[in-house]
C-alpha positions in Angstrom: 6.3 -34.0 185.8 7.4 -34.9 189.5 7.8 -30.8 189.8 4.3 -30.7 188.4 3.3 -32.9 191.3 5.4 -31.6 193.9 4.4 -27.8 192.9 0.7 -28.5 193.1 0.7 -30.4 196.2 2.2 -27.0 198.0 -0.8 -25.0 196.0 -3.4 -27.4 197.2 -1.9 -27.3 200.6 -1.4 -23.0 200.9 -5.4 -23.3 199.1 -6.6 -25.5 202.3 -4.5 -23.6 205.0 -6.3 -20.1 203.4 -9.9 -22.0 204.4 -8.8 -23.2 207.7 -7.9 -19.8 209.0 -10.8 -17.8 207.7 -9.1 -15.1 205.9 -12.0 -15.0 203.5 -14.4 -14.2 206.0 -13.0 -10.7 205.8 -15.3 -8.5 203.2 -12.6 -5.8 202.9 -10.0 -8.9 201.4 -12.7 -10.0 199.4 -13.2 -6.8 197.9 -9.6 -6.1 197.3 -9.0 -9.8 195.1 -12.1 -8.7 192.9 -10.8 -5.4 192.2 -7.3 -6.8 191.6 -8.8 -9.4 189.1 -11.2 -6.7 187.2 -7.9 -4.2 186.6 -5.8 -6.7 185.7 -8.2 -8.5 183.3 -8.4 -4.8 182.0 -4.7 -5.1 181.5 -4.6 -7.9 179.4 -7.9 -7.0 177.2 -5.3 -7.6 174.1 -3.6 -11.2 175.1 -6.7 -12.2 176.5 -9.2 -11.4 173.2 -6.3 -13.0 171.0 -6.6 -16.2 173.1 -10.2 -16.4 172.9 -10.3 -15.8 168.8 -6.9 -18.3 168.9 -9.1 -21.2 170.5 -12.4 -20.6 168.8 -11.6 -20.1 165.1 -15.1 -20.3 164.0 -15.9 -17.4 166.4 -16.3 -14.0 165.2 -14.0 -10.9 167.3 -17.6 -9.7 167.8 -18.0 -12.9 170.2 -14.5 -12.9 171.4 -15.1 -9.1 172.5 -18.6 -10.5 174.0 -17.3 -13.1 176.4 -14.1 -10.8 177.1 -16.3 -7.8 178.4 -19.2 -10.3 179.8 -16.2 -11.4 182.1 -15.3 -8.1 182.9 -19.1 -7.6 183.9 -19.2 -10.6 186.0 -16.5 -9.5 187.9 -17.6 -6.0 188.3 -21.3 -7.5 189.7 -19.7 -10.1 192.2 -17.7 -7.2 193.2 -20.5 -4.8 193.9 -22.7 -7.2 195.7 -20.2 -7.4 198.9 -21.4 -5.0 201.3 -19.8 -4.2 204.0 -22.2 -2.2 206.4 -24.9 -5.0 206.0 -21.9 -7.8 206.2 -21.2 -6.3 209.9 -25.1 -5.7 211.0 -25.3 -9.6 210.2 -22.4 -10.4 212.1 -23.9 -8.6 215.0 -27.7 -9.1 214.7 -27.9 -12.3 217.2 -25.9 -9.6 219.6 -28.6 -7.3 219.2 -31.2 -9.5 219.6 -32.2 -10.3 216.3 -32.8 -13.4 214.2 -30.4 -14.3 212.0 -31.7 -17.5 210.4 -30.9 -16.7 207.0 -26.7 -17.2 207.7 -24.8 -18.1 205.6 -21.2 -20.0 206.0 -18.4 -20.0 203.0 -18.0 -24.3 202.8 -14.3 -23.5 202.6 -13.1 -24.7 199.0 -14.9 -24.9 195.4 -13.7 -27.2 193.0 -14.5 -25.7 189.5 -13.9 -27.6 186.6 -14.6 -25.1 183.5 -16.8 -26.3 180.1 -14.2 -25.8 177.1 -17.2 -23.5 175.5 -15.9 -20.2 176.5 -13.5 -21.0 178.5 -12.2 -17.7 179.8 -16.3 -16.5 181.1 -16.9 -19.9 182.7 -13.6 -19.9 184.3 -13.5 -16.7 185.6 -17.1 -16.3 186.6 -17.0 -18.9 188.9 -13.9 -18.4 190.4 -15.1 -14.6 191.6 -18.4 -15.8 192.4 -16.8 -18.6 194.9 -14.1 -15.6 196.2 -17.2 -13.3 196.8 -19.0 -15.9 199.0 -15.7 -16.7 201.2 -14.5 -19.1 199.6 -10.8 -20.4 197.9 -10.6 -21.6 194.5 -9.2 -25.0 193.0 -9.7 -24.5 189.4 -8.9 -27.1 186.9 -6.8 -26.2 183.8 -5.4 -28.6 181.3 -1.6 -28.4 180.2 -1.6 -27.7 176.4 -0.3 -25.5 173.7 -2.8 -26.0 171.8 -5.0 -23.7 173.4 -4.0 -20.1 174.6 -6.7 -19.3 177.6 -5.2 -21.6 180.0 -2.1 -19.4 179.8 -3.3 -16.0 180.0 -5.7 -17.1 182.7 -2.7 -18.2 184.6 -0.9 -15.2 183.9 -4.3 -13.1 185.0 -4.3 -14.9 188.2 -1.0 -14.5 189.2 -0.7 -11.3 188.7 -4.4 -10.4 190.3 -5.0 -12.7 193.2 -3.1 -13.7 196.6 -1.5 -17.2 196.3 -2.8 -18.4 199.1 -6.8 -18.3 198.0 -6.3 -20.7 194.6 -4.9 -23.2 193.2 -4.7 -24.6 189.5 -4.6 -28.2 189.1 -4.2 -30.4 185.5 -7.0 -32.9 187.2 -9.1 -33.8 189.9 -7.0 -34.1 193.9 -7.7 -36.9 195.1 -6.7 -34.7 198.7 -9.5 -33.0 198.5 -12.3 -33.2 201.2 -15.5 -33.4 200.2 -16.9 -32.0 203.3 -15.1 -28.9 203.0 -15.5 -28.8 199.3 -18.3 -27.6 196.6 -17.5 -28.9 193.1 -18.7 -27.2 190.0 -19.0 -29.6 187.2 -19.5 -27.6 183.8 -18.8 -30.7 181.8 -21.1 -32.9 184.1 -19.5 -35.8 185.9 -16.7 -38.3 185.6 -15.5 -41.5 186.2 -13.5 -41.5 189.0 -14.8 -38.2 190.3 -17.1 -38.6 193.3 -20.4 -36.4 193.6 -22.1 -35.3 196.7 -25.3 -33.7 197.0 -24.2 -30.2 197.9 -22.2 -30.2 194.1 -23.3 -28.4 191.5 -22.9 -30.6 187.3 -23.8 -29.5 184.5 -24.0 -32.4 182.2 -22.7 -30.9 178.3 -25.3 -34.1 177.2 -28.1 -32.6 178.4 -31.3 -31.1 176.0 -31.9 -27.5 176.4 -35.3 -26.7 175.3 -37.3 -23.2 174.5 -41.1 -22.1 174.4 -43.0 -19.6 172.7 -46.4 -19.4 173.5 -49.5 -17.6 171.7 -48.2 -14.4 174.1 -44.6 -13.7 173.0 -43.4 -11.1 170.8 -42.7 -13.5 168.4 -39.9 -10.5 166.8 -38.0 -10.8 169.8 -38.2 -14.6 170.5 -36.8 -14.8 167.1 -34.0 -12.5 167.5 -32.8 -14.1 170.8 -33.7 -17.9 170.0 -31.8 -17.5 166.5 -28.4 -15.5 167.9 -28.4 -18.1 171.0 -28.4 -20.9 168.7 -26.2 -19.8 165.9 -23.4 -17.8 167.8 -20.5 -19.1 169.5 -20.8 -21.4 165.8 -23.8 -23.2 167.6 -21.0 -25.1 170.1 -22.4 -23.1 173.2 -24.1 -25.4 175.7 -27.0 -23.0 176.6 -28.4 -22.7 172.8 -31.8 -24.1 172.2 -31.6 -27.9 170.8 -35.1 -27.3 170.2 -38.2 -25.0 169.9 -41.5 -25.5 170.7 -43.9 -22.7 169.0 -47.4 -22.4 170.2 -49.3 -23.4 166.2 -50.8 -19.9 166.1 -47.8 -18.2 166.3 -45.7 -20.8 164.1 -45.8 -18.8 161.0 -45.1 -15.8 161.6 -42.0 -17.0 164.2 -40.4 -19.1 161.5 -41.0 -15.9 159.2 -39.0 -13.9 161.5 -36.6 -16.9 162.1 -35.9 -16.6 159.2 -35.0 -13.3 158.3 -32.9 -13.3 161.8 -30.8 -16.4 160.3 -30.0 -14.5 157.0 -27.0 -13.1 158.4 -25.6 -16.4 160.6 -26.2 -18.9 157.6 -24.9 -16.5 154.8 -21.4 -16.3 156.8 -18.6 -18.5 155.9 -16.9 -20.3 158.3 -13.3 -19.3 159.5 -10.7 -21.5 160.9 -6.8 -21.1 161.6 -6.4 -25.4 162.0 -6.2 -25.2 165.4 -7.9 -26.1 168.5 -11.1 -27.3 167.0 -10.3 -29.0 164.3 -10.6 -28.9 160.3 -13.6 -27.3 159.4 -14.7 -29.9 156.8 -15.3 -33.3 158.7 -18.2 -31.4 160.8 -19.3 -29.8 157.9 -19.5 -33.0 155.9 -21.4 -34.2 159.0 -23.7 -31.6 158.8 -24.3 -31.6 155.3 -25.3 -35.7 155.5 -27.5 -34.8 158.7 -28.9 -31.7 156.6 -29.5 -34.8 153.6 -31.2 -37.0 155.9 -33.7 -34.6 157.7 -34.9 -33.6 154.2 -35.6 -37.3 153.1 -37.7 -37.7 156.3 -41.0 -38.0 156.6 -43.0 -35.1 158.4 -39.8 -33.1 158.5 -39.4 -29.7 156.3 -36.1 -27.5 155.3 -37.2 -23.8 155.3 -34.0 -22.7 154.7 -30.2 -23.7 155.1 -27.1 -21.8 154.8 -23.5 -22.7 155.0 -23.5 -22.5 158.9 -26.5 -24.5 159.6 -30.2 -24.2 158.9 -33.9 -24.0 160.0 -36.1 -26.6 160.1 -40.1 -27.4 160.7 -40.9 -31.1 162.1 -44.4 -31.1 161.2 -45.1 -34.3 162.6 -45.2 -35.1 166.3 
């Protein structure tokens, strides 16, 4: 453990010598780190898909492959949006006598601390999406063996980027200042973790809500509402907690629900023992919360499956 320490206080310290200098503030370096990170992620399509099914048991390869090549996309966009022509007419436009109010300075150092939902995207994404906009990465990574993506990301890293512009810590530094420092909160805040206001949480507690007016096409708001809520096995944090449907378009949207959750509720559930859990204490949960909804009043069951189901509350 004292190596742990001792090895992460040189990391953090290479991570904060990197912002002093500016090395960042070089497009052409920037560049090079993406493209080293998009081939070698391309490498390791097979360890890295394994870890992802590995860690989510109760996701299908179809939404391992998803996150894997959404990744890969991310990447490739961060990549393409660092121009280096309009990067030096910026750098020159006060020279030239023009205004250049709209600057923008990398803070130095972003703190991201990934949500366990799809832990290879949300780690990843962010991490090129700080690089692109000058900045060095302290990314937070617990130390298990239960779970694979910590390790591959590791390996991805080391193998992709310059030592100098990251750093991967088991927990907060206390070290770290927060005025050279952005910190992205994917699991929302925690105790002992300071927030300023230039930090970005996202609290895992919060409601996420969807809307579909008398205008949509209700086929479509269906399709999308229904795959965003039931894949992933319904843990991802951006699926719908609930739906509000305009009343003249509430029949034939839960028809269509409907026929869009045939496929998600009809699946049985898969699960290796690991990471998540058993299987049946959640799905005893959900069948007693299942049991309880249809003994309410003003509450009605259109149809259930054994991954979840659809509901109508009817009374406000």
């Amino acid at each position: 453990m004292a190596y742990l320490k001792e090895s992460t206080a040189r990391d953090l310290a290479r991570v904060k010598s990197t912002a002093t200098d500016g090395r960042l503030a070089n497009i052409y370096w920037r560049q090079d780190q993406l493209r080293a990170l998009h081939s070698v992620l391309i490498q390791h399509e097979k360890e890295a898909l394994a870890a992802i099914e590995h860690d989510a048991p109760r996701n299908t390869p179809t939404e391992a492959r998803l996150e894997y090549y959404l990744t890969l996309s991310a990447v490739k966009q961060h990549y393409a949006s660092l121009d280096p022509q309009r990067s030096l007419d910026d750098e020159y436009r006060i020279k030239h006598g023009k205004d250049a109010a709209d600057r923008r300075d990398a803070v130095g150092i972003v703190y991201v601390d990934p949500t366990a939902h799809t832990l290879f995207y949300s780690a990843l994404v962010a991490l090129a999406a700080a690089i692109a906009a000058g900045n060095c990465v302290v990314l937070e990574l617990e130390t298990t063996t239960l779970r694979r993506v910590p390790a591959v990301l590791q390996t991805v890293l080391k193998a992709a980027l310059d030592p100098d512009v990251y750093a991967i810590v088991p927990s907060y530094p206390s070290s770290l200042d927060p005025s050279t420092t952005v910190q992205v909160l994917q699991n929302g805040a925690r105790d002992g973790v300071p927030i300023h206001p230039h930090d970005v949480v996202s609290p895992t507690s919060a409601r996420v809500l969807a809307i579909v007016d008398r205008t949509a096409d209700v086929a479509a708001a269906a399709r999308d509402l229904v795959a965003a809520r039931f894949a992933f096995g319904g843990r991802s944090p951006y699926a719908p907690d609930l739906v509000l449907v305009n009343e003249f378009v509430k029949t034939p949207f839960l028809e269509a629900a409907v026929q869009e959750t045939i496929r998600f509720l009809a699946e049985g559930s898969k699960s290796n023992g690991v990471a998540n859990g058993d299987v049946k204490p959640r799905r005893e949960k959900e069948d007693a919360e299942l049991a309880g909804l249809k003994a309410a009043d003003g509450v009605r069951v259109v149809t259930s499956g054994a991954n979840g189901a659809v509901v109508e509350i009817e009374s406000r």
